[in-house]
PAZAPA-4460 file (N, C-alpha, C; in steps of 0.05 Angstrom, whole numbers, plus 32768, in hexadecimal, padded with zeros to 4 digits):
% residues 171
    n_x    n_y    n_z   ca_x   ca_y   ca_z    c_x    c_y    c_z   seq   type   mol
   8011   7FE9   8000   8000   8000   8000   8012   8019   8000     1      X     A
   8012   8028   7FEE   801F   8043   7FF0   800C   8055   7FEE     2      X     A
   8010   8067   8002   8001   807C   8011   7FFC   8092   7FFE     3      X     A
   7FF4   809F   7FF2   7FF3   80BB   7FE8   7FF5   80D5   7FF5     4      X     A
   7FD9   80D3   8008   7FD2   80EC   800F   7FCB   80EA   802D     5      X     A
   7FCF   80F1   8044   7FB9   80FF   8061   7FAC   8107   805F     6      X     A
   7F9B   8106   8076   7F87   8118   8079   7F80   8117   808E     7      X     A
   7F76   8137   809F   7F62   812C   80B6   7F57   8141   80BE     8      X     A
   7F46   8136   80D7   7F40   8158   80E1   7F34   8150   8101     9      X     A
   7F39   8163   8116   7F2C   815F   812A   7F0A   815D   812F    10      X     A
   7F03   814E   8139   7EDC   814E   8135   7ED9   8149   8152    11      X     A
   7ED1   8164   8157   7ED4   8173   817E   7EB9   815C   817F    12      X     A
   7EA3   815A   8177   7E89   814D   8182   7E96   8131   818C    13      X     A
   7EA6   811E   8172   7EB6   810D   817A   7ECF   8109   8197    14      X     A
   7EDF   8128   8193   7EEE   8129   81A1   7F08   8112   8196    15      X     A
   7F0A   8111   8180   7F0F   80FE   816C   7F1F   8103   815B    16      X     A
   7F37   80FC   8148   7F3D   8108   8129   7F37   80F0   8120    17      X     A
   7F2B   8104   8109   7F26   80F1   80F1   7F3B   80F1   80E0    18      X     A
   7F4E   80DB   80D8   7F62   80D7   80D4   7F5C   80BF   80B6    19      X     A
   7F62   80CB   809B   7F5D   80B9   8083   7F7F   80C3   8071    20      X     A
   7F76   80AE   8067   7F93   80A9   8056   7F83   8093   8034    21      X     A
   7F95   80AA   8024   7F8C   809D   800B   7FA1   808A   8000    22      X     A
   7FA4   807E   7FE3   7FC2   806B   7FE3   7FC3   8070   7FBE    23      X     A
   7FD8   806C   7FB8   7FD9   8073   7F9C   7FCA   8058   7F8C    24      X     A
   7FC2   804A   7F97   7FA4   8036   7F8A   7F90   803A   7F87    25      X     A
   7F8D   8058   7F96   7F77   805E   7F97   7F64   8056   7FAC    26      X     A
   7F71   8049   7FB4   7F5A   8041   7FDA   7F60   805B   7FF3    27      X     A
   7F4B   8058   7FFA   7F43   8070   800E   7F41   8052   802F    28      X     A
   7F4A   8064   8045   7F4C   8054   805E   7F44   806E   806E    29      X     A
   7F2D   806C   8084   7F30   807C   809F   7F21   8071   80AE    30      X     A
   7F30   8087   80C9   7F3D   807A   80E1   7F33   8090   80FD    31      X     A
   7F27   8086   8110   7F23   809C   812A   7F38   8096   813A    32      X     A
   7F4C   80B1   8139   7F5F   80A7   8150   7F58   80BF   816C    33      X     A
   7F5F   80A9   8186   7F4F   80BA   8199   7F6C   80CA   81A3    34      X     A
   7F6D   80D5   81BC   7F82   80E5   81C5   7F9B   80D9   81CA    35      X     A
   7F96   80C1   81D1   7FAF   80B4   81D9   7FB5   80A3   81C1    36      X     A
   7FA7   8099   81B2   7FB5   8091   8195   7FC9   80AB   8187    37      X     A
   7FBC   80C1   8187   7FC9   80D5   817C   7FEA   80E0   818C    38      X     A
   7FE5   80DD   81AB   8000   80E5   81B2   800F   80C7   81AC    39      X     A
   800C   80AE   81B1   8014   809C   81AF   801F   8095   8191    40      X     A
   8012   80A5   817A   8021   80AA   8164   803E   80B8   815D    41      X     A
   8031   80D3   8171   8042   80E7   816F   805E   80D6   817E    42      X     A
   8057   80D1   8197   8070   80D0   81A6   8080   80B3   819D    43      X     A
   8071   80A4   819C   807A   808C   8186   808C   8092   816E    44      X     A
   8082   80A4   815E   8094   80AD   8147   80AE   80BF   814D    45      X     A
   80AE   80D2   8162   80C5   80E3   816A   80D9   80C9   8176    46      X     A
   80CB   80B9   818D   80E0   80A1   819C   80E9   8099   8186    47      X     A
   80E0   8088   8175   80EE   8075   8162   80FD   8088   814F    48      X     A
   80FD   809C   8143   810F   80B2   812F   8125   80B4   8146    49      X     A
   8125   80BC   815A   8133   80C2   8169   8149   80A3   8175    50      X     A
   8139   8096   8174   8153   8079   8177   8158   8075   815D    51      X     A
   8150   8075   814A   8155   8068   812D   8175   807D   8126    52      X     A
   8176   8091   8129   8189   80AB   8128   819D   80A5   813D    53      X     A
   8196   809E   8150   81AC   8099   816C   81B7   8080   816A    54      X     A
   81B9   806F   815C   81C2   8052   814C   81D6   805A   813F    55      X     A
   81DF   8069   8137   81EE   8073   8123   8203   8095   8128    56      X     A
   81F5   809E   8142   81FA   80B8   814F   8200   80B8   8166    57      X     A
   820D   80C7   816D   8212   80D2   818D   81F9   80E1   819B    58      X     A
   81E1   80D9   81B9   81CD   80E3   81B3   81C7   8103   81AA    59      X     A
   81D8   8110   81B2   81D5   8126   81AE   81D7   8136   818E    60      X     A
   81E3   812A   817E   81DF   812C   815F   81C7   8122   815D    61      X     A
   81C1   8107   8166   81A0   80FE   815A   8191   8110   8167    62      X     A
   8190   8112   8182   817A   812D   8180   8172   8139   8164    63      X     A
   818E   814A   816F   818D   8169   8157   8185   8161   8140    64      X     A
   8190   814A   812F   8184   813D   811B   816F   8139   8118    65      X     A
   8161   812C   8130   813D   8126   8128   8131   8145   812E    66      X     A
   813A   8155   813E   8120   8172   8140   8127   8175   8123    67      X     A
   8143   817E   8114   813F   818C   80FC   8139   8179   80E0    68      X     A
   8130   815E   80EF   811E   814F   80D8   8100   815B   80D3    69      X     A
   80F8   815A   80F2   80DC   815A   80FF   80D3   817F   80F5    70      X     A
   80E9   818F   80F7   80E3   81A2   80F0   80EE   81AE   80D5    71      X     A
   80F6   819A   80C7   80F7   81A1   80A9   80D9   81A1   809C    72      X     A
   80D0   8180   80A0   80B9   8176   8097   809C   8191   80A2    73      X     A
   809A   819C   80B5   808F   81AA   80C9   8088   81C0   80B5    74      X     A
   809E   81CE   80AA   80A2   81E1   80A0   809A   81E0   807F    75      X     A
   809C   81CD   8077   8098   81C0   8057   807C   81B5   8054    76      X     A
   806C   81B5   8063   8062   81A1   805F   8044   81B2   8055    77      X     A
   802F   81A9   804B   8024   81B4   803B   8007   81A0   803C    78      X     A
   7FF3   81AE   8046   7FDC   8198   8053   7FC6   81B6   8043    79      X     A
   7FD1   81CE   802E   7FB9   81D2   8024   7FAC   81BE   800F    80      X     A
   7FB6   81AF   8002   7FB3   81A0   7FF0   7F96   818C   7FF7    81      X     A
   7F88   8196   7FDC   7F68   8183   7FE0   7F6B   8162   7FE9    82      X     A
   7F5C   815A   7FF7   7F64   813F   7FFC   7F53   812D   7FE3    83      X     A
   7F5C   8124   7FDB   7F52   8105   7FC9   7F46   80F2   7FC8    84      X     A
   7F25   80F2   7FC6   7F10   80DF   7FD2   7F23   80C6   7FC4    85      X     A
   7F19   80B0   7FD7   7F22   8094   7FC9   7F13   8086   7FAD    86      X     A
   7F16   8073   7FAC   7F00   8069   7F8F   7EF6   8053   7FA5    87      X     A
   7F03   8043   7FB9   7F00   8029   7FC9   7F06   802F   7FE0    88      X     A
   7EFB   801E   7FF6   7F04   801F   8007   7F01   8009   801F    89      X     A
   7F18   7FFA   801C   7F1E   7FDD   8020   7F14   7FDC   8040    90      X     A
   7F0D   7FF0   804C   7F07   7FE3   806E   7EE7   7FF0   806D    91      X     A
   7EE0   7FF5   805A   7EC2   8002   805D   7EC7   8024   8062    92      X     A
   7EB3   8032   805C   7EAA   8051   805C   7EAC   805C   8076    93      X     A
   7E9F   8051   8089   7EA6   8057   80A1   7EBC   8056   80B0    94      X     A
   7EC4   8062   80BD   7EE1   806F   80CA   7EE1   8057   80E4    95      X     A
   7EF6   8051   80E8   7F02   8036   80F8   7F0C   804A   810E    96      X     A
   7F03   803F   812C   7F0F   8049   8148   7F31   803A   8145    97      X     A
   7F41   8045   814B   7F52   8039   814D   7F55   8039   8167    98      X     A
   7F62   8019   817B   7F65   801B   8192   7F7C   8010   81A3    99      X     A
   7F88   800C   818B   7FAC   8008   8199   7FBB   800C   8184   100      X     A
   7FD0   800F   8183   7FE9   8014   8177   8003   8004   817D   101      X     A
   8016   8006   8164   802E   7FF7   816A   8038   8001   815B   102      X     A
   8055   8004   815C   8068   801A   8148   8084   8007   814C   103      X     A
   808D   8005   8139   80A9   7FF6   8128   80BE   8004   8116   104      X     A
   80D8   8008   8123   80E0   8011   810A   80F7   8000   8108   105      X     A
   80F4   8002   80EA   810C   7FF1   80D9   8116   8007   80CF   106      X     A
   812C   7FFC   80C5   8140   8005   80A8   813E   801C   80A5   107      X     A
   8127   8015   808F   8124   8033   808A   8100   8042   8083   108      X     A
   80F0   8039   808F   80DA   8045   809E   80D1   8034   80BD   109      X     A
   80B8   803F   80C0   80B0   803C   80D5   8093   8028   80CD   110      X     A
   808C   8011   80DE   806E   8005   80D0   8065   800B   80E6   111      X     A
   8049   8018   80E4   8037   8024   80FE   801D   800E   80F2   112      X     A
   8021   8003   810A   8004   7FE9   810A   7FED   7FFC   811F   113      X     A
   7FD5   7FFC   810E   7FBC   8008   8120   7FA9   7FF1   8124   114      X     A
   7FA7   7FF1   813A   7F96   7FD6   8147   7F7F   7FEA   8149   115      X     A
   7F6A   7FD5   8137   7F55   7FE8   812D   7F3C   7FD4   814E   116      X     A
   7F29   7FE5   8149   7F0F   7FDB   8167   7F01   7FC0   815E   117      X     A
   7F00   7FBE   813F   7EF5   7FA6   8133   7F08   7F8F   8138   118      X     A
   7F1E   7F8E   8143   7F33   7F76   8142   7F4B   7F82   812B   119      X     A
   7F3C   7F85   8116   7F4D   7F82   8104   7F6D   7FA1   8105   120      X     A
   7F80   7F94   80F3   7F9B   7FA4   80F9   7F96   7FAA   80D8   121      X     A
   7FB0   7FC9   80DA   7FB7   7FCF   80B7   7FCE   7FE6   80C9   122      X     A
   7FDE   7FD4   80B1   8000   7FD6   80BC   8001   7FF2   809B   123      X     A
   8012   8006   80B4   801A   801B   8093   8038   8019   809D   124      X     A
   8041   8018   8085   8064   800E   807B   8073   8027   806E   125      X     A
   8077   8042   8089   8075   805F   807C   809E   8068   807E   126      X     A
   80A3   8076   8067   80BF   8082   806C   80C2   808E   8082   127      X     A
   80CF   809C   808B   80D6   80B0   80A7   80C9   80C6   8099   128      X     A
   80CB   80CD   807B   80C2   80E1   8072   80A2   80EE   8074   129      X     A
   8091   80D7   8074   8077   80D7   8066   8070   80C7   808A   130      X     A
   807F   80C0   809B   8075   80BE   80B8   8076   80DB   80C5   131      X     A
   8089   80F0   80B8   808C   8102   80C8   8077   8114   80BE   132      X     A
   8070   8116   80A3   8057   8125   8098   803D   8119   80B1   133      X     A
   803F   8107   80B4   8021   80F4   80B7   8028   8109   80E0   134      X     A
   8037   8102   80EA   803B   8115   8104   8037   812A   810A   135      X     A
   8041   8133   80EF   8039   815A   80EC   801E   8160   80ED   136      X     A
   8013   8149   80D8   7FF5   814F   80D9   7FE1   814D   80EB   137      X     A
   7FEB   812F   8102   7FE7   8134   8119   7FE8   814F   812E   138      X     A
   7FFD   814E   8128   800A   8169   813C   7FF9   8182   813D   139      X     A
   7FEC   8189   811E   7FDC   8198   811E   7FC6   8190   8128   140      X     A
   7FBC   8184   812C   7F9B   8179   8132   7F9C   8176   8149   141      X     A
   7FB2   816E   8154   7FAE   816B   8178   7FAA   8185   817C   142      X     A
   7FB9   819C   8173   7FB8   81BB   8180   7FA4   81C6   8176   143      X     A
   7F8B   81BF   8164   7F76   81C0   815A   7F66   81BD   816C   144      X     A
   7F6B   81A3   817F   7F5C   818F   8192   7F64   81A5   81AB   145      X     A
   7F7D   81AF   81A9   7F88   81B9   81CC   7F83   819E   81DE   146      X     A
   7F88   8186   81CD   7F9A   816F   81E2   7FAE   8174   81F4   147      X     A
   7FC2   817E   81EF   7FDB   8184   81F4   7FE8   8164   81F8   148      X     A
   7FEE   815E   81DE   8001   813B   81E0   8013   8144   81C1   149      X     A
   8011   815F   81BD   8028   815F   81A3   8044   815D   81A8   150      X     A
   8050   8166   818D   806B   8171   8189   8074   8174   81A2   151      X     A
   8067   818F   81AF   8073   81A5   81C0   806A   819A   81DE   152      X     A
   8061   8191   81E2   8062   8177   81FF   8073   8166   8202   153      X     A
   8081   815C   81EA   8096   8142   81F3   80B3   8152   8201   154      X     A
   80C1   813D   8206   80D6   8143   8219   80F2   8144   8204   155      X     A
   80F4   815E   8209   8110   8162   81FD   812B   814F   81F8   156      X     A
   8125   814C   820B   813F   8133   8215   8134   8111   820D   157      X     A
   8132   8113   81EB   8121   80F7   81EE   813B   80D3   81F6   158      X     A
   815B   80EB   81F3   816C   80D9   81F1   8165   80CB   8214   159      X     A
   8159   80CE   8222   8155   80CF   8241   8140   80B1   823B   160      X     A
   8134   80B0   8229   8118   8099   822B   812D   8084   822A   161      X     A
   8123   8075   8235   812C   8055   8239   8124   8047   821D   162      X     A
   8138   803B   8215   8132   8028   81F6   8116   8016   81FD   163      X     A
   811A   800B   8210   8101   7FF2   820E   80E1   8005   821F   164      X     A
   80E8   801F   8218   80CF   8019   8221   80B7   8024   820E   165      X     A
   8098   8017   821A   8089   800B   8212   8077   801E   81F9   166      X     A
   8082   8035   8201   8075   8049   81E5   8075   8046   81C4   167      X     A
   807E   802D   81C1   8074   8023   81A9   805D   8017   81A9   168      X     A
   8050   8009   81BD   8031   8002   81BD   8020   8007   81D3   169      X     A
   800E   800D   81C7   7FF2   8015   81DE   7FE0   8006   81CF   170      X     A
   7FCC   8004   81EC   7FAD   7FED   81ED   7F9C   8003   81FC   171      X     A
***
């Protein structure tokens, strides 16, 4: 599955983002992610950029390295663009609660498995590039929401998190 496009938007009645993603097949997928799916993305994606860079770095270069990834993409990134109804859409019309998460990174992306409320899973197999777009877009919608679980809440010092711990999956 390769991804095309994001999309989302906060839906206050929900208390909710509505969170859809189209694919260059033309299939359309969405998704309700609640508050803690959303920081659990966020902080999931900063932990893992941030060890994936420190493998290879002294922590303090991977820092600096991941903010001026996180804020390249931040700065570039470009969400006026119309979003792109699907032609199909392989999990049904209706938007899927998502209610756990798991985050992996390899090589060279990251696969974010969403443990959907129906049982069923759908694993996205994203670059660092097109994970850090998908964050940003979060990032905005939480401060949409005034959650406060973005960007600007996590802890500076991510070289301080312990490798094994458990912020790659939530239930």
């Amino acid at each position: 599955m390769s991804i095309k496009q994001f999309n989302g938007e906060w839906v206050a009645q929900e208390d909710r983002v509505l969170f859809r993603f189209n694919t260059h097949s033309g299939e359309g997928y969405a998704f309700w992610f609640t508050r803690v799916i959303v920081q659990g993305l966020i902080q999931g994606s900063q932990h893992l950029g941030f060890h994936r860079l420190a493998q290879s770095h002294p922590p303090e270069v991977a820092q600096a390295m991941h903010a001026f990834e996180t804020q390249a993409v931040k700065e570039q990134a470009n969400f006026t663009q119309t979003y792109e109804g699907a032609q199909q859409s392989p999990m049904g019309e209706t938007p899927l609660l998502v209610v756990g998460l798991k985050m992996t990174q390899e090589p060279t992306q990251t696969t974010v498995e969403l443990q959907l409320v129906d049982g069923r899973n759908i694993a996205l197999h994203l670059p660092q590039s097109m994970l850090l777009i998908m964050v940003t877009l979060l990032d905005k919608l939480q401060e949409s929401a005034k959650w406060g679980v973005g960007l600007a809440q996590l802890n500076p010092n991510l070289q301080e998190v312990p490798a094994a711990n458990p912020l790659s999956q939530l239930h």
